[in-house]
N, C-alpha and C positions, 0 to 999 in steps of 0.2 A: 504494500500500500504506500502509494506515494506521500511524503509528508509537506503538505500543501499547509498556508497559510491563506487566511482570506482577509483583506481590509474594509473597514464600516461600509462603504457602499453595497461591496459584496454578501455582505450580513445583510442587509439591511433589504437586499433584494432578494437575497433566498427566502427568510422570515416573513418578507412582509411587513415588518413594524416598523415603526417610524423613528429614528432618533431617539427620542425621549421616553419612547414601551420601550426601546430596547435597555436603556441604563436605566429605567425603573425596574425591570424583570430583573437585571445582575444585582440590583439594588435588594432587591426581593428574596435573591437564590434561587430563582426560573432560567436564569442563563449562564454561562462559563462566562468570567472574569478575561477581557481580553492579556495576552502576553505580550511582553514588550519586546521589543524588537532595535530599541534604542532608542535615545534621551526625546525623542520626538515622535517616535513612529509606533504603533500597537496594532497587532492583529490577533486573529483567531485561529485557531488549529481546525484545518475544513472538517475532518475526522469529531470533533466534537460538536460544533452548528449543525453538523448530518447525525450525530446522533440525537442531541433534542429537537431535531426537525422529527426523527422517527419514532422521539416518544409522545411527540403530539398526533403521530399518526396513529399511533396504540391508545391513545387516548387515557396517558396516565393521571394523575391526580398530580394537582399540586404535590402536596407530600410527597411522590411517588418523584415527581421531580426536582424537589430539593436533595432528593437522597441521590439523585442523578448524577446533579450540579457538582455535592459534594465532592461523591467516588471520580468525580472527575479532576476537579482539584486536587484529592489526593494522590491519583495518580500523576500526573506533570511531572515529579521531580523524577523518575523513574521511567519517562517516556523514552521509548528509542532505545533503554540497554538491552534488547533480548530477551526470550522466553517468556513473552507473552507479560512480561513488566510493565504496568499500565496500558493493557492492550482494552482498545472499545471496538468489537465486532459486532455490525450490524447495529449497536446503540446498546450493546451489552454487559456492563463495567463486569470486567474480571475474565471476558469470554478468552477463551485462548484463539491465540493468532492462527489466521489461514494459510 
């Protein structure tokens, strides 16, 4: 899986929300915290927008996607070493890698 970033417009055209649903929802614990990329620049990891994109397709529960948001956050510092170390398959925190 290629490791793609996306910047605000790009979110914001996948989502559909506007500006301000979007940093209310991170604000909320509905969205991943964007990453920094340098002293001016933030974007999103495409892999995690595509996975709360698909659990609004499951039609999870808030709650259901704060615990999302979380497992995602916790995963980041662990992204990319291998064996399935912070792997989200399909929008599945902990799935192991294909």
């Amino acid at each position: 899986m290629p490791n793609r970033v996306l910047r605000l417009p790009a979110v914001l055209e996948r989502t559909g929300y506007s500006r301000s649903r979007l940093y209310a929802r991170i604000s909320d614990g509905l969205f991943p915290r964007p990453v920094s990329l340098g002293p001016r620049v933030a974007a999103w990891p495409e892999h995690e927008v595509d996975a709360v994109i698909a659990a609004h397709i499951r039609a999870v529960t808030d709650t259901e996607l704060v615990q999302l948001v979380a497992d995602i956050h916790r995963r980041r510092p662990t992204f990319g070493l291998g064996a399935g170390a912070g792997a989200l398959v399909d929008g599945t925190p902990g799935s192991p890698a294909a």
